[in-house]
Backbone bond lengths (Angstrom), bond angles and torsions (degrees), N, CA, C in turn:
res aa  C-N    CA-C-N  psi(-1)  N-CA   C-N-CA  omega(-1)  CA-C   N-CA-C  phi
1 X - - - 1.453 - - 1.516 109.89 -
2 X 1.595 121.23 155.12 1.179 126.67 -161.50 2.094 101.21 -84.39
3 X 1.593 112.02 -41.78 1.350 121.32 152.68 1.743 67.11 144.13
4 X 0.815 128.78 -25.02 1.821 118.12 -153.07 1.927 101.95 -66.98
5 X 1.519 102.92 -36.52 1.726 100.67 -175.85 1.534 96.39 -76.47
6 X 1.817 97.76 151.41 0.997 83.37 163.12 1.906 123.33 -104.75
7 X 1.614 102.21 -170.42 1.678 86.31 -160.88 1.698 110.24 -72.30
8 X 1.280 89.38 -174.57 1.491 89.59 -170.94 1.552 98.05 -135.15
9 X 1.441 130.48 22.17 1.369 133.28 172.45 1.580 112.29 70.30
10 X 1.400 134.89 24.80 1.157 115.22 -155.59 1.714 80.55 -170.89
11 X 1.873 78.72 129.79 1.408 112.26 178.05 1.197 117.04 -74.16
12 X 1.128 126.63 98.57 1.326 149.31 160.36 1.669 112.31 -24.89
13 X 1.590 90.86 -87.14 1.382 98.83 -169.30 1.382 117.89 -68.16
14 X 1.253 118.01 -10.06 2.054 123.96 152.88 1.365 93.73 -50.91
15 X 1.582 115.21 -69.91 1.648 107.25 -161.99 1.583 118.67 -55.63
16 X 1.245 107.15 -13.50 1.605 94.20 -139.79 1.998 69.19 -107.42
17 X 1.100 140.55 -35.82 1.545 136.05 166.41 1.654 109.73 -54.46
18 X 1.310 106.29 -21.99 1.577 88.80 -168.10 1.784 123.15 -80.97
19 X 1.201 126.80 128.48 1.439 128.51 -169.82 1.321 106.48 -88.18
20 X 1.577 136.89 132.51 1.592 129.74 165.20 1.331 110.09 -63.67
21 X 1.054 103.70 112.53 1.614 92.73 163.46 1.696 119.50 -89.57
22 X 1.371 117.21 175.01 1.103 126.35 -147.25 1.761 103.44 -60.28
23 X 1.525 94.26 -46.16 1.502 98.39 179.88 1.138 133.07 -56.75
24 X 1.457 101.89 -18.09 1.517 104.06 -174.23 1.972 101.81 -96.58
25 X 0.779 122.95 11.18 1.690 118.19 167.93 1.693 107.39 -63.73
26 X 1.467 111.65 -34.71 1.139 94.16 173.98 1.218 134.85 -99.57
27 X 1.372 107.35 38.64 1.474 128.93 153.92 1.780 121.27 -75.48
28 X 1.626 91.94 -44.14 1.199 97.80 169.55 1.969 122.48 -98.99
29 X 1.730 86.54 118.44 1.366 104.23 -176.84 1.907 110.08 -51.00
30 X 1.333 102.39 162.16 1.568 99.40 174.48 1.859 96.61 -109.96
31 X 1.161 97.02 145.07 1.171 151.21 -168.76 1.657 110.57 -34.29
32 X 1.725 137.66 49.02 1.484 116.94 -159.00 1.829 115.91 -77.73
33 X 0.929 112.03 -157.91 1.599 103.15 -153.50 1.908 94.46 -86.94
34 X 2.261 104.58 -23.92 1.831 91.76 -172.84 1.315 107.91 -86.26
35 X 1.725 113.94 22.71 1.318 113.48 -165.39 1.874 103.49 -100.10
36 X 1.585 101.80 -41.95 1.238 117.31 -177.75 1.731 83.62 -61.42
37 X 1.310 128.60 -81.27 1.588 144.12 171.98 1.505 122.66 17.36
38 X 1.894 78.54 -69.17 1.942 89.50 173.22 1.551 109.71 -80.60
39 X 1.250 119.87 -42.02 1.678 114.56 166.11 1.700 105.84 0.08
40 X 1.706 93.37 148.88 1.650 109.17 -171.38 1.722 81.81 -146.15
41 X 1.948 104.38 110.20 1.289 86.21 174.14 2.008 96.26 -89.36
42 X 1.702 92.01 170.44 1.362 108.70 173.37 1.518 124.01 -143.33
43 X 1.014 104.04 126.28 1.937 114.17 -173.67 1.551 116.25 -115.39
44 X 1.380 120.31 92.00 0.953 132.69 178.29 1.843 106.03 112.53
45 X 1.065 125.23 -18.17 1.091 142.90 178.88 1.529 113.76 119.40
46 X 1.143 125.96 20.19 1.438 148.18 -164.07 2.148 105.62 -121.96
47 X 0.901 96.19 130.53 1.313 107.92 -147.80 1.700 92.40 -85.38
48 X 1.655 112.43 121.52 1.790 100.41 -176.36 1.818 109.74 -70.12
49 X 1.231 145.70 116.42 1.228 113.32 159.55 1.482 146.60 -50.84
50 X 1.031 111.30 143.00 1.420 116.68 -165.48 1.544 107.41 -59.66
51 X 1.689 122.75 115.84 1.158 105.65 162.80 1.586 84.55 136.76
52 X 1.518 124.50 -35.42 1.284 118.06 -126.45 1.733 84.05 -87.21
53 X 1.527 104.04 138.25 1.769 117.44 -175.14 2.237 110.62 -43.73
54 X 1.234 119.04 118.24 0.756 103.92 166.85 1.459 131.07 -38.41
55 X 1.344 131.44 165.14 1.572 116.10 155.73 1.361 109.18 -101.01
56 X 1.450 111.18 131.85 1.391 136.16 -166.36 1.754 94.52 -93.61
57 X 1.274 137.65 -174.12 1.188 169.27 -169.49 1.832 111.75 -103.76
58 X 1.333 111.76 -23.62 1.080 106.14 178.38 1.711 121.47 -123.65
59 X 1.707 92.55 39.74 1.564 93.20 -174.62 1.862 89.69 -119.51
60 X 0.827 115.39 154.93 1.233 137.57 -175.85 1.634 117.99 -131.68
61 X 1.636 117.46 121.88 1.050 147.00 -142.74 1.949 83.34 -91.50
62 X 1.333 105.72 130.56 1.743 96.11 176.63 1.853 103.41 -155.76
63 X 1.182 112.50 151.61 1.521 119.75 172.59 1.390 93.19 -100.55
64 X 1.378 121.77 130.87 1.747 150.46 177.03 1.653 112.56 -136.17
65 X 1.437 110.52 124.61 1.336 141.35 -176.55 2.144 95.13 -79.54
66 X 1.106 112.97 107.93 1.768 105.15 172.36 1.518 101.83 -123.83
67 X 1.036 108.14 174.05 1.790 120.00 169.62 1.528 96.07 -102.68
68 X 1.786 98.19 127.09 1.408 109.36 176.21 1.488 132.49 -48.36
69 X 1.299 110.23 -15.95 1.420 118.75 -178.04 1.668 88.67 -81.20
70 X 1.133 138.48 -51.26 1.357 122.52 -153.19 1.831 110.09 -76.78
71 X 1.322 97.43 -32.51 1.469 118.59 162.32 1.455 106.57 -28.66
72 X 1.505 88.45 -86.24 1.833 95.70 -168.71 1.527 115.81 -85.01
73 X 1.031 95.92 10.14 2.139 98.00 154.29 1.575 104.15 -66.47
74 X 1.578 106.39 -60.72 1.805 119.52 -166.18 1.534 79.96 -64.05
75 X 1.125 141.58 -78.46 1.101 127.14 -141.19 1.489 118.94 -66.92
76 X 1.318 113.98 -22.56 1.412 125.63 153.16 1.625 134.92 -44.45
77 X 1.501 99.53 -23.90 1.409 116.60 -177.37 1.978 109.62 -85.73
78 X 1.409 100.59 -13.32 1.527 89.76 168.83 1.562 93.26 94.22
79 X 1.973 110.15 160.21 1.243 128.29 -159.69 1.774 108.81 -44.75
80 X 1.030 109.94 140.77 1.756 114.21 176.23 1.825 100.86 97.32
81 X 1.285 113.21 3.47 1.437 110.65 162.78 1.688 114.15 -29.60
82 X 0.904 117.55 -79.69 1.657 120.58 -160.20 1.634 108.55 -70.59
83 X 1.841 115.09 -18.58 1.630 109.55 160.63 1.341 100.48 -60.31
84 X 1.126 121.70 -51.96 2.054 130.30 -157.83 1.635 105.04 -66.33
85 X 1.282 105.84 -32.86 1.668 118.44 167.47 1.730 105.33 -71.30
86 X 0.870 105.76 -67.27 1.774 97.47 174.52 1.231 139.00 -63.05
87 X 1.658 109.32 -4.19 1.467 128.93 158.94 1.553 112.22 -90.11
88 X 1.172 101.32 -25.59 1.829 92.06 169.13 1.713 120.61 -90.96
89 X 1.417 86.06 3.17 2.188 78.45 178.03 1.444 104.26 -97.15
90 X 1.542 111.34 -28.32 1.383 139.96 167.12 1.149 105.19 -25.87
91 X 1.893 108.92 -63.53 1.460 144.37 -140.97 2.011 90.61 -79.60
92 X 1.428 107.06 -37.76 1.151 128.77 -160.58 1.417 98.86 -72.72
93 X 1.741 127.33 -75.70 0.928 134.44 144.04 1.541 130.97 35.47
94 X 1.660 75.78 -81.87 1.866 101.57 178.79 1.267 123.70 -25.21
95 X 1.729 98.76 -62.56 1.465 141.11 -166.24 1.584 114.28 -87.67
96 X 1.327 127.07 -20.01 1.371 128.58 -162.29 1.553 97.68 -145.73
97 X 1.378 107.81 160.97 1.123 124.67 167.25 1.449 124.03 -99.62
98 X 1.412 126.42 134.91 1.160 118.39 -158.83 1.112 115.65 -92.45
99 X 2.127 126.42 2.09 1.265 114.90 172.88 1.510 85.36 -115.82
């Protein structure tokens, strides 16, 4: 530990030495489909919401200047804001030229 967290009562280096042995697998149940279902994944210890668009390979990470009103319209519309924003410039696109 860095000293900065604080503790959490629990021996580490017990856990992190201890080997499963064979017998104990059947402690742990196998896996049914409402188990995966109810699952809460988490990345970083922060819980992903359910639903939220994978990231694909062809999205690109960018800093954008908007007017706050248009901001908190999309963001007003609830989770998938910035997909629903990138389907309307898309939408825009179509119809216009972008230079």
């Amino acid at each position: 530990m860095n000293g900065k967290l604080p503790a959490m009562g629990t021996d580490w280096a017990k856990v992190d030495a201890h080997v499963i042995q064979p017998e104990e697998y059947d402690e742990l149940p196998e896996w049914t489909e409402e188990m995966f279902a109810a699952a809460q994944e988490k990345v970083g210890g922060q819980s992903v919401p359910p639903g939220q668009p994978a990231v694909d390979g062809n999205k690109i990470s960018t800093t954008i200047r908007l007017d706050a009103d248009v901001i908190t319209a999309f963001r007003a519309s609830g989770k998938g804001w910035q997909t629903r924003m990138n389907n309307a410039l898309r939408d825009w696109l179509q119809s216009h030229s972008p230079a």
